[in-house]
N, C-alpha and C positions, 0 to 999 in steps of 0.2 A: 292128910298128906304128911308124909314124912321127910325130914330130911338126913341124909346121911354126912360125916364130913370126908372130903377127897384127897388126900394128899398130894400135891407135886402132880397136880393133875397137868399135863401135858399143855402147852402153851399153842394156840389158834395158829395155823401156816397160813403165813402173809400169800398172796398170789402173784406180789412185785414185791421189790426192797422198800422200804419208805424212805422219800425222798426229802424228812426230818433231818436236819442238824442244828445243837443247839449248842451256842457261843455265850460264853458266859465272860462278864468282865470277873476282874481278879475279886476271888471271894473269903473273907478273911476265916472262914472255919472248912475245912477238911470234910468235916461233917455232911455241911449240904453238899458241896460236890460231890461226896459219895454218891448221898442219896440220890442225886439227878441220874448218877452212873447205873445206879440198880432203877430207877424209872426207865432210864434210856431201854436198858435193856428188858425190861418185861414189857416194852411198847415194840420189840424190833428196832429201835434206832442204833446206828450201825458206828455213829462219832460223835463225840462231845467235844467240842474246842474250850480248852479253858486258857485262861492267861494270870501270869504273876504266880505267885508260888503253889503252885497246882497239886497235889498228892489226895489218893485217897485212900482210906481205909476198907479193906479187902474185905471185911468181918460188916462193915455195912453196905458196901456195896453189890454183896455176892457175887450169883453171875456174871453181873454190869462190871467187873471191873476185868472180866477178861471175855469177853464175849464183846465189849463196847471200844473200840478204839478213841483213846486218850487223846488226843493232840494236845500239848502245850505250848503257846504260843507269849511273847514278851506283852505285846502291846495287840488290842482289839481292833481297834478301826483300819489298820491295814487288812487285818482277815477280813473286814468286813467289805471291804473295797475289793479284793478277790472274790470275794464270794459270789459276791454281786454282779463283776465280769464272768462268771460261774455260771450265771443266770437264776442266781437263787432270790427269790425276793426274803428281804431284810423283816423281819417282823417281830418287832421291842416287847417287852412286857414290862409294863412299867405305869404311873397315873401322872397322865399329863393330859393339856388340854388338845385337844380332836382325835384323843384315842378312841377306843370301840371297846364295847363292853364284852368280852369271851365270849357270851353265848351267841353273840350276835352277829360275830365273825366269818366270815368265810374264806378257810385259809389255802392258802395256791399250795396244789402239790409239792413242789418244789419252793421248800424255804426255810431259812437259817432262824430258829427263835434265840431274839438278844437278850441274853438275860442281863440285869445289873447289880450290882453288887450289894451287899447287905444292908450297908447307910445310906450310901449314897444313889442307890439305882443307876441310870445309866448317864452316863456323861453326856455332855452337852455336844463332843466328838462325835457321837455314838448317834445319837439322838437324829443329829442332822444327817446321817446316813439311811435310816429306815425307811421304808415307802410305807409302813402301815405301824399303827402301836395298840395295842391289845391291854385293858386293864379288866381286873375281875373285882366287880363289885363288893365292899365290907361293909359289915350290918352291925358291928358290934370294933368293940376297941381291942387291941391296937388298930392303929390307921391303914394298916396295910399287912400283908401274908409273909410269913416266913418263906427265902427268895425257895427254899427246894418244895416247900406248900406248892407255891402257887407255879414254880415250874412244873411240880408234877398235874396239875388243873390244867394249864394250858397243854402240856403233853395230850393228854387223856382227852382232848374236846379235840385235838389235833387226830388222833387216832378213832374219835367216833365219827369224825368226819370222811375219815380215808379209811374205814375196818379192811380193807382187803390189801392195804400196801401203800 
């Protein structure tokens, strides 16, 4: 068997929008917001809410940063309190106790993944809004995943759940 490589091979058409939005609280490097911006957008997700000083870098974001609608917002838990009137279910990533392990998830079409910030993960505001919290197991050290690692995991098991939208 051979294999060849594909350039810029054309990306899957979704058969509905995906009904992904991912909130992130304020995160202190540009960097992983990018990054989330360019996952968002090679998964089809259509808005990234971010808060506190938001920017990202065009040069790592590619696509994602004009293909993926930005929202900046000051403070999370009010978004996340619309969202929720929204009908979106709340769903953290984060290691706290009666979270659920990713693979083991099964996530509602319609829902906002919270992301939290680099040190501190998600506040305790934040926390007590979610109906469900999602951690991805570590087998090795550091304690936990860089936050745009492990957003783009959770993306991507969100996307093989829902492959058509």
């Amino acid at each position: 068997m051979k294999f060849e490589h594909i350039r810029h091979k054309p990306p899957t058409e979704l058969k509905q929008e995906r009904q992904l939005i991912i909130a992130c609280c304020p995160l202190r490097s540009h960097v992983n917001l990018s990054t989330i911006m360019r996952m968002a957008g090679c998964s089809g997700i259509t808005e990234v809410i971010a808060t506190g000083n938001a920017k990202i870098n065009k040069t790592i974001a590619r696509d994602g940063a004009d293909n993926v609608k930005l929202t900046v917002k000051n403070s999370l838990p009010p978004v996340l309190k619309k969202l929720k009137q929204e009908g979106y279910k709340l769903v953290g990533l984060e290691q706290t106790t009666n979270s659920t392990v990713l693979s083991e998830y099964e996530f509602p079409r319609k829902c906002a993944l919270v992301v939290g910030s680099e040190r501190e993960g998600l506040s305790d505001d934040c926390l007590a809004l979610l109906d469900a919290v999602v951690e991805i197991p570590v087998w090795g050290m550091p304690f936990s995943y860089n936050v745009a690692t492990a957003t783009s995991l959770a993306i991507y098991e969100y996307c093989r759940q829902y492959p058509e939208g």
